[in-house]
N, C-alpha and C positions, 0 to 999 in steps of 0.2 A: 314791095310792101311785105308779100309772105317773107324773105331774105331778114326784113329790120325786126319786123314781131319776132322772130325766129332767135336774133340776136338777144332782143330783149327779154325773154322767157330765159335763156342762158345766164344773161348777165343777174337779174333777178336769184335764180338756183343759186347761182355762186354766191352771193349777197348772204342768202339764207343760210347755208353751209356753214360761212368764214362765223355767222352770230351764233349758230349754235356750240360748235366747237368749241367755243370761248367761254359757252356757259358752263361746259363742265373741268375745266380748269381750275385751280384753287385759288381765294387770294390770296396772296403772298403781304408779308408786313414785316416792318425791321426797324431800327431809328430810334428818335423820338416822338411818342405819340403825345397830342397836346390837347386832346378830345378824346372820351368814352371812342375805342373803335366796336363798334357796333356789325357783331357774326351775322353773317345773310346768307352767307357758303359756304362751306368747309375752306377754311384757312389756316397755312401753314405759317410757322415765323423763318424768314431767309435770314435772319440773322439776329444778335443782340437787341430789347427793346426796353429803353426807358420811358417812363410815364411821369409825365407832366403834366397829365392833368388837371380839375380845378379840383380845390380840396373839395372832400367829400363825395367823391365821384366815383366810379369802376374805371379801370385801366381796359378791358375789354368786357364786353356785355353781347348773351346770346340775345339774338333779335325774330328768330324763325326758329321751330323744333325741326329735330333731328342732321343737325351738322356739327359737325368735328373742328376742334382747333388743336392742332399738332405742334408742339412747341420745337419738335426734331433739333434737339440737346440747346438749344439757345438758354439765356436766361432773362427775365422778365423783372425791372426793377422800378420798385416802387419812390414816395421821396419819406419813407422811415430811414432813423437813423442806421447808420451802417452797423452800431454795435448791440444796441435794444431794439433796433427794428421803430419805435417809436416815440421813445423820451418817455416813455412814464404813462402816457395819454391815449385809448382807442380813439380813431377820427371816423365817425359814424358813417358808413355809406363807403369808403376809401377802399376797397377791393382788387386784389387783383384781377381776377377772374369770377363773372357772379353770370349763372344759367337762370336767373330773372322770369323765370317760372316757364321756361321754356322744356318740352318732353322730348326724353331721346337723345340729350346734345352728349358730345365726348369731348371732353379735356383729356389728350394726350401726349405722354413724353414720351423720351427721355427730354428732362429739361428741368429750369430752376423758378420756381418762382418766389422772391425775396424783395423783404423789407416795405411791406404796405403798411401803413398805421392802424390796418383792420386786421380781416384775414386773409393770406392768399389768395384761396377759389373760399364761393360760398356757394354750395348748391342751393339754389332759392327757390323754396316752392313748385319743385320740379319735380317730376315724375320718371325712371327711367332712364338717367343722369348717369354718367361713366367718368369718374377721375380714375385716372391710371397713369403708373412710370414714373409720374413727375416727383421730384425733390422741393418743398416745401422750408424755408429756411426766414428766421431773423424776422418773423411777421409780428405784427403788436398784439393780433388774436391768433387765433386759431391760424395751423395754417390750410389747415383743410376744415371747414364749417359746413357740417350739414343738420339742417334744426329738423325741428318735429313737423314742418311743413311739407317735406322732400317725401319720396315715395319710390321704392325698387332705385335703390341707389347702388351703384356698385363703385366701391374707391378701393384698388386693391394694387398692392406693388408700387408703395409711395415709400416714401422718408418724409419726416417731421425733424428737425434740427432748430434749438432753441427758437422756436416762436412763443409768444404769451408777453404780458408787462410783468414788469416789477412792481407797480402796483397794486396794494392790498386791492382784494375783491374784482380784479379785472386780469385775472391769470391765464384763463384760460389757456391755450397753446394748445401743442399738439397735433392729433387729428380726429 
């Protein structure tokens, strides 16, 4: 009896060990995403990522404050056209990357994020917000968006390459 309990406390530890380990690992993401992926942990991309999904939506969205999404040179591509990034027309809501009022979070390059029918990243209502590294490119807004809502935002060490419409009255671009 003392022999089986004795296993079972072992087996147990091990059990516990192998789950926490695994919580501080990153997630990883690559492909095509076809759903808003929604940040819970610091997430890195292992490779290329195209977004499919539904109009109107974010390509990823922070979901918890304070974690990191590390683009580590990938590119992130939206469905804007490949030459204006969006025909002429902002698609409300269509994001690359939007910190969704979350404090703390980092969007990190080096990497590309190009051709959403909105803006790249939009820091949204967020507090304490970090875009850095990344290249910005072919976006229909802004490619980097931070409104009067954000607060201690730091974006430093980007590139802006033609983003904005051709559209009177809906220019913006830049960052």
């Amino acid at each position: 009896m003392r022999t089986s309990l004795l296993a079972t406390a072992v087996f147990v530890l091990g059990a516990v060990s192998v789950s926490v380990t695994t919580q501080d690992r990153p997630d990883s993401v690559s492909g095509t995403i076809t759903r808003t992926f929604s940040i819970v942990a610091n997430t890195q991309l292992t490779g290329d990522v195209t977004c499919a999904v539904a109009d109107g939506t974010p390509c990823f969205s922070f979901a918890v404050p304070g974690v990191e999404l590390r683009l580590n040179g990938y590119t992130v591509t939206g469905k804007g056209d490949p030459v204006t990034g969006c025909g002429g027309a902002v698609t409300t809501g269509e994001v690359g990357i939007t910190t969704n009022a979350q404090r703390g979070v980092v969007v990190r390059g080096p990497g590309l994020i190009q051709r959403f029918r909105n803006h790249g990243v939009q820091v949204a209502a967020s507090d304490g917000a970090r875009v850095e590294g990344i290249t910005v490119s072919t976006n229909c807004g802004s490619g980097i968006f931070v409104p009067a809502t954000s607060f201690n935002t730091v974006v430093q060490e980007n590139t802006a390459v033609r983003n904005g419409s051709s559209n009177p009255g809906l220019s913006c671009g830049g960052i």
